[in-house]
BAFIFI-741667 format. One record per residue: residue in one letter; y, z, x of N, C-alpha, C in turn. Coordinates in steps of 0.02 Angstrom, whole numbers, padded with zeros to 5 digits. Example, Ala and Ser with C-alpha at 12.3 -4.5 7.8 and 13.67 -1.06 7.14 Angstrom:
BEGIN
{node "a"; {-00284; 00390; 00660}; {-00225; 00390; 00615}; {-00165; 00390; 00660}},
{node "s"; {-00112; 00354; 00642}; {-00053; 00357; 00684}; {00002; 00394; 00645}},
REM end
This chain:
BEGIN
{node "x"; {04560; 07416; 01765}; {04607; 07419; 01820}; {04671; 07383; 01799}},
{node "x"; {04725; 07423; 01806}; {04784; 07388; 01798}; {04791; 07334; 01870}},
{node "x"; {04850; 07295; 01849}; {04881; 07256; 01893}; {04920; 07287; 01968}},
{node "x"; {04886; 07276; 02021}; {04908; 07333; 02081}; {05016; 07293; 02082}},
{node "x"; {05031; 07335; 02096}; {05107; 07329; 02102}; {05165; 07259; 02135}},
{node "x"; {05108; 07246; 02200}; {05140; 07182; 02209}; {05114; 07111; 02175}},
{node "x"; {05054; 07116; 02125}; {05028; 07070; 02095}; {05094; 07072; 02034}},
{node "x"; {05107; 07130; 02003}; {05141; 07126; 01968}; {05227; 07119; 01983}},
{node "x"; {05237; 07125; 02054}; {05316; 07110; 02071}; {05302; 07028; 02090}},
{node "x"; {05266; 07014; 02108}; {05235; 06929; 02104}; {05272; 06891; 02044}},
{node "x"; {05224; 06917; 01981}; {05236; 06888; 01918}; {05307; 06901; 01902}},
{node "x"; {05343; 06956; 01890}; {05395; 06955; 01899}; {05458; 06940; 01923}},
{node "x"; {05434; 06935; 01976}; {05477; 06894; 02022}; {05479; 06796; 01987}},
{node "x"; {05447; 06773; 01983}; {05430; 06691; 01961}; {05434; 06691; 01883}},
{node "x"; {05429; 06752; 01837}; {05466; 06742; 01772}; {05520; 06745; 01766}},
{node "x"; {05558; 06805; 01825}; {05617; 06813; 01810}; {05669; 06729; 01831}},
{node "x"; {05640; 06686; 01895}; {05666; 06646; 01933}; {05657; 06579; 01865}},
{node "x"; {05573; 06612; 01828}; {05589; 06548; 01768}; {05636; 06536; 01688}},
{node "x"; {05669; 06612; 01686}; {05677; 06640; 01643}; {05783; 06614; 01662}},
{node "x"; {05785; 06618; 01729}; {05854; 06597; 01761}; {05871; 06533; 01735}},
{node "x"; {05808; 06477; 01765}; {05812; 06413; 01751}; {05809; 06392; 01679}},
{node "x"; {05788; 06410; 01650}; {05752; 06387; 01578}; {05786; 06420; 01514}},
{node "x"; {05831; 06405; 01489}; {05855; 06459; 01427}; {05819; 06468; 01391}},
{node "x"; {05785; 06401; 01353}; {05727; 06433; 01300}; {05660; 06464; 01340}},
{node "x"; {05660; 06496; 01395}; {05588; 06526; 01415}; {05631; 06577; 01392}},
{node "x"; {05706; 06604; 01429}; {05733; 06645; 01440}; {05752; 06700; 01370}},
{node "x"; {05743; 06664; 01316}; {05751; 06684; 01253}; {05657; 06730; 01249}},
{node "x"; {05622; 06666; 01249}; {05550; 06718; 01251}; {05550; 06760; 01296}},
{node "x"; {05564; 06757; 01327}; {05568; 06823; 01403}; {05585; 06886; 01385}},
{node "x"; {05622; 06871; 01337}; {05669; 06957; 01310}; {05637; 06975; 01241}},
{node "x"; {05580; 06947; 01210}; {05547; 06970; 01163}; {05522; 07035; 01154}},
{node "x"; {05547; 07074; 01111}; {05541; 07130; 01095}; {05449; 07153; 01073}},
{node "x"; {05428; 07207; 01111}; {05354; 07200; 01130}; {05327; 07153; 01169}},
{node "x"; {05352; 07127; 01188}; {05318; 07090; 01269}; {05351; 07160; 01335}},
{node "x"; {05290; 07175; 01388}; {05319; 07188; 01431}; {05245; 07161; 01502}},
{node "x"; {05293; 07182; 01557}; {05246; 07154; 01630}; {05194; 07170; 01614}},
{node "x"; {05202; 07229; 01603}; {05102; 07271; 01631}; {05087; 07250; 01557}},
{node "x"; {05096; 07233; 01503}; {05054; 07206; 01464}; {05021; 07098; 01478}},
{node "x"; {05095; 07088; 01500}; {05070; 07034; 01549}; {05028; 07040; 01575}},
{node "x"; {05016; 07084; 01644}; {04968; 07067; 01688}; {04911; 07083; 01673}},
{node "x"; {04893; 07144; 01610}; {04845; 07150; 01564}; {04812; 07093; 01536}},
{node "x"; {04861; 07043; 01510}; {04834; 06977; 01503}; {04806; 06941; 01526}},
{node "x"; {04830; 06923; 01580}; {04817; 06884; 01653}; {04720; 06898; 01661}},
{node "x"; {04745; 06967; 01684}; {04685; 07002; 01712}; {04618; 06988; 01661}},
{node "x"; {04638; 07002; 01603}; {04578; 06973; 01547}; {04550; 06920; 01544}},
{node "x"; {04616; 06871; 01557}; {04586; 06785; 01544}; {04535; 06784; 01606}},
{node "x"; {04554; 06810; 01659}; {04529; 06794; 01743}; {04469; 06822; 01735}},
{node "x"; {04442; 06885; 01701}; {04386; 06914; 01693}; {04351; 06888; 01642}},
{node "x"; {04376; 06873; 01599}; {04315; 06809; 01539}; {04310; 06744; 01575}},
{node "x"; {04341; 06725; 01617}; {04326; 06648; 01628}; {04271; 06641; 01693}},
{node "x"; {04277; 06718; 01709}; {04221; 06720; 01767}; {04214; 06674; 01839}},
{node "x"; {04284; 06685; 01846}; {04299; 06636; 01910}; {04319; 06647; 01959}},
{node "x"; {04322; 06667; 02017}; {04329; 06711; 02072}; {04410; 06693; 02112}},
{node "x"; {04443; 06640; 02101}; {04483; 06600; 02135}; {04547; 06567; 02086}},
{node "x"; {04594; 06568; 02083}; {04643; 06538; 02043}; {04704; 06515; 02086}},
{node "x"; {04718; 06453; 02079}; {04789; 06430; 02121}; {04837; 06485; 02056}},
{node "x"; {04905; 06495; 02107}; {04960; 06521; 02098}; {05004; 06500; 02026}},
{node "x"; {05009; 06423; 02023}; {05017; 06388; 01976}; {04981; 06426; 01893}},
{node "x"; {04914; 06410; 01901}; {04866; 06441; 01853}; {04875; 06509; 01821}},
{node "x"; {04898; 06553; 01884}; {04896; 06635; 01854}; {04984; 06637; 01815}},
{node "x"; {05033; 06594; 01839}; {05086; 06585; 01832}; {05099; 06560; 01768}},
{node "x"; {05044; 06519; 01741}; {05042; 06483; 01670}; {05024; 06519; 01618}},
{node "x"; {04975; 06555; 01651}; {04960; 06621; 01598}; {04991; 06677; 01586}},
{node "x"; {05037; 06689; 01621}; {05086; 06723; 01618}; {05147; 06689; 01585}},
{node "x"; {05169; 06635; 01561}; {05214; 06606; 01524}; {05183; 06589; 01464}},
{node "x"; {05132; 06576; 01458}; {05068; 06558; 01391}; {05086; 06656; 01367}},
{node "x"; {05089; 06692; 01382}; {05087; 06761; 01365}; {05157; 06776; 01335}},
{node "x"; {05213; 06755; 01332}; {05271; 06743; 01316}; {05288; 06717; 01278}},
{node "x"; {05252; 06654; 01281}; {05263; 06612; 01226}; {05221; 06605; 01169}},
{node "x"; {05166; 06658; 01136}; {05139; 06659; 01104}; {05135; 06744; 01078}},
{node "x"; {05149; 06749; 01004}; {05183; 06786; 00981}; {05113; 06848; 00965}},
{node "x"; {05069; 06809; 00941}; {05006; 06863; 00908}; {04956; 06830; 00980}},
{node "x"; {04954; 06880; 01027}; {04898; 06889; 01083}; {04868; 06901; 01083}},
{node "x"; {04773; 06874; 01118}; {04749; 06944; 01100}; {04718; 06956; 01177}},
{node "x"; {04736; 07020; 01210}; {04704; 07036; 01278}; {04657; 07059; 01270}},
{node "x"; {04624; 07025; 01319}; {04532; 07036; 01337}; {04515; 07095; 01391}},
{node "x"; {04481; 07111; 01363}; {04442; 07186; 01419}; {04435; 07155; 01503}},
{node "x"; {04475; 07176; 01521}; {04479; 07188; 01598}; {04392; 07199; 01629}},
{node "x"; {04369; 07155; 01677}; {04326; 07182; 01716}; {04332; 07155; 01778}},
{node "x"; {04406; 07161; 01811}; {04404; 07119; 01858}; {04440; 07188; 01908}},
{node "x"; {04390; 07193; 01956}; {04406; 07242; 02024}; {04435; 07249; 02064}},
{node "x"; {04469; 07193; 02080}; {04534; 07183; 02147}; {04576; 07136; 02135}},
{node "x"; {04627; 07146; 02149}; {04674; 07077; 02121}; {04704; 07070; 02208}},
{node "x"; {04685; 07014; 02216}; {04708; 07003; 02308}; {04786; 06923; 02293}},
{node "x"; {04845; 06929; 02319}; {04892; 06921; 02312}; {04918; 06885; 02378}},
{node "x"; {04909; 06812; 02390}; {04925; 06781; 02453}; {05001; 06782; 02470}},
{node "x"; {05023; 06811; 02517}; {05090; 06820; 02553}; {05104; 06796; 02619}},
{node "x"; {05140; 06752; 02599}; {05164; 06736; 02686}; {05216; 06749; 02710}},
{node "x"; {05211; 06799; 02778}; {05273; 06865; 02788}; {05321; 06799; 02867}},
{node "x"; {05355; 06801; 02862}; {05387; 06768; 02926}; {05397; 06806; 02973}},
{node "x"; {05382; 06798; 03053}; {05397; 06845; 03088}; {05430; 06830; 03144}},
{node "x"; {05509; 06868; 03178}; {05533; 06838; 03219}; {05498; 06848; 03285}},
{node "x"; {05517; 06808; 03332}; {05470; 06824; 03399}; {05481; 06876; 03443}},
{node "x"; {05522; 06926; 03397}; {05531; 07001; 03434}; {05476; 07026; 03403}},
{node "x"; {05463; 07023; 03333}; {05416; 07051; 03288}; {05357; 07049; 03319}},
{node "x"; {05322; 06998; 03342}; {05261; 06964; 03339}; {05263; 06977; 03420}},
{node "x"; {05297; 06986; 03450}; {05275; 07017; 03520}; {05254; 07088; 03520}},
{node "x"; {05306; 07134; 03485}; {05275; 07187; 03451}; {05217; 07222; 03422}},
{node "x"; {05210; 07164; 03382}; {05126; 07170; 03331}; {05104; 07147; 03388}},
{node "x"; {05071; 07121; 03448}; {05032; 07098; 03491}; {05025; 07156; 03538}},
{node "x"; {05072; 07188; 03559}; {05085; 07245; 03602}; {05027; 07290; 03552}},
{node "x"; {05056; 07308; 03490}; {05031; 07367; 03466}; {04954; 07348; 03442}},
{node "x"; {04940; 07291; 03453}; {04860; 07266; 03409}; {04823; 07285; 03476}},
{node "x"; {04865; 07265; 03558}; {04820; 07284; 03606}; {04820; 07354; 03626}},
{node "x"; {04847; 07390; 03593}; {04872; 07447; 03616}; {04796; 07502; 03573}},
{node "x"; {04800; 07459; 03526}; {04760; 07483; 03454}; {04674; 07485; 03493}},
{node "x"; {04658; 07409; 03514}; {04612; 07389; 03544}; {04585; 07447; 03608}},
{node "x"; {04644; 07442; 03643}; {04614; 07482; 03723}; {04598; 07538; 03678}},
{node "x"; {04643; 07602; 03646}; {04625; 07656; 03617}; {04536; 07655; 03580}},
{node "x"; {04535; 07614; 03539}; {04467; 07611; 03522}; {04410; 07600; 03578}},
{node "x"; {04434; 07559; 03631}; {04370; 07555; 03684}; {04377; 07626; 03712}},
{node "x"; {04435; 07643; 03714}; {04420; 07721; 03769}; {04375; 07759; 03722}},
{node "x"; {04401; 07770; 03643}; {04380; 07823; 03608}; {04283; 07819; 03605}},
{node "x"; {04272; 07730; 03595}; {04194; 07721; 03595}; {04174; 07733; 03677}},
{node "x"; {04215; 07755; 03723}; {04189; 07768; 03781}; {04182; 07848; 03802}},
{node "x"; {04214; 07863; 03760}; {04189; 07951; 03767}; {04133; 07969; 03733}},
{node "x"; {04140; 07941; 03654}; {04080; 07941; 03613}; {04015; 07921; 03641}},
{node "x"; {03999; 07893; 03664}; {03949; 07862; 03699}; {03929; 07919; 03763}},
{node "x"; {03877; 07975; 03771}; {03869; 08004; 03830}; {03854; 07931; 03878}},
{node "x"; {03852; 07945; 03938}; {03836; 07881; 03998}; {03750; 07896; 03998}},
{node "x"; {03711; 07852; 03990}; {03616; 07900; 03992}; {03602; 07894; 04078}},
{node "x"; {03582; 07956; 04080}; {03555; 07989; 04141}; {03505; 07929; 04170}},
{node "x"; {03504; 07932; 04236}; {03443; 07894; 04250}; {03370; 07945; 04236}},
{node "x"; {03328; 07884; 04223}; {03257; 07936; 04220}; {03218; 07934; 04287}},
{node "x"; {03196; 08011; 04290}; {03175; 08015; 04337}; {03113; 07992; 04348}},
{node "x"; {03069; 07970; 04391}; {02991; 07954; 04385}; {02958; 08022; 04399}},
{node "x"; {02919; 08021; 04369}; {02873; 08079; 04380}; {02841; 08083; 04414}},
{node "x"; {02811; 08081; 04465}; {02767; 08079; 04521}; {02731; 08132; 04528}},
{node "x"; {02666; 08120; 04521}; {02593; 08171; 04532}; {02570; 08181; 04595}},
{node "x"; {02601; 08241; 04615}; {02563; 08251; 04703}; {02498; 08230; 04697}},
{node "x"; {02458; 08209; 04736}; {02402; 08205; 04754}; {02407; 08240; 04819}},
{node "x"; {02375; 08285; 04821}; {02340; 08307; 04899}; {02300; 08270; 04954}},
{node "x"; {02309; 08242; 05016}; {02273; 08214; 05044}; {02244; 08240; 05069}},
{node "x"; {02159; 08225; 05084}; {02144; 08245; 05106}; {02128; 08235; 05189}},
{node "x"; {02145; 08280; 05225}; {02136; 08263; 05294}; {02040; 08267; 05314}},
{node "x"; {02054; 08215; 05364}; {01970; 08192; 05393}; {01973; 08264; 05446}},
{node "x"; {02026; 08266; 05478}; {02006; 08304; 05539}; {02042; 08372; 05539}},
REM end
């Protein structure tokens, strides 16, 4: 599995911001045969040999500058299945009244839809066995 797109506008984004600050990163940065998706190729290898489910931001960020700055690489076989990417989106309080409207909006629709799905069950009837009485007179 390659690197899904915002994992890799992630990395990009924080090389390019380290690559601003730093002239000598900025010199490795433009190394001819280095590119992202062979980056995140990298990344993704170390994360799948080290067999670790969890990495601070810092960590995946180091390996991604360790990948730059080292000339003969060698990337490791990928066996890693999801790459999940923590984002924190800001939302103004027009937004977020919005998303609340439309989450309940989302909600009622699903109770109606599980309310059609659902026949209503009939009551059961009791069965009742005439007996004949018999009359005395």
């Amino acid at each position: 599995m390659k690197g899904n797109k915002v994992f890799e506008e992630r990395i990009k984004t924080y090389l390019d911001q380290r690559a601003a600050e730093d002239p000598l990163f900025a010199e490795r940065y433009g190394k001819e045969g280095k590119s992202l998706e062979k980056c995140c190729e990298y990344i993704l290898g170390e994360v799948s040999a080290a067999e670790c489910c969890g990495y601070d931001d810092d960590e995946i960020f180091g390996l991604a500058v360790h990948y730059y700055d080292e000339d003969d690489i060698e990337i490791k076989p990928n066996k890693v299945q999801r790459v999940v990417v923590n984002q924190h989106i800001e939302l103004t309080d027009e937004e977020k009244a919005e998303a609340r409207q439309e989450a309940i909006r989302a909600y009622q629709k699903e109770v109606i839809d599980g309310m059609k799905k659902k026949p209503t069950p009939k009551p059961k009837e009791e069965k009742t066995e005439e007996h004949p009485q018999l009359s005395l007179f």
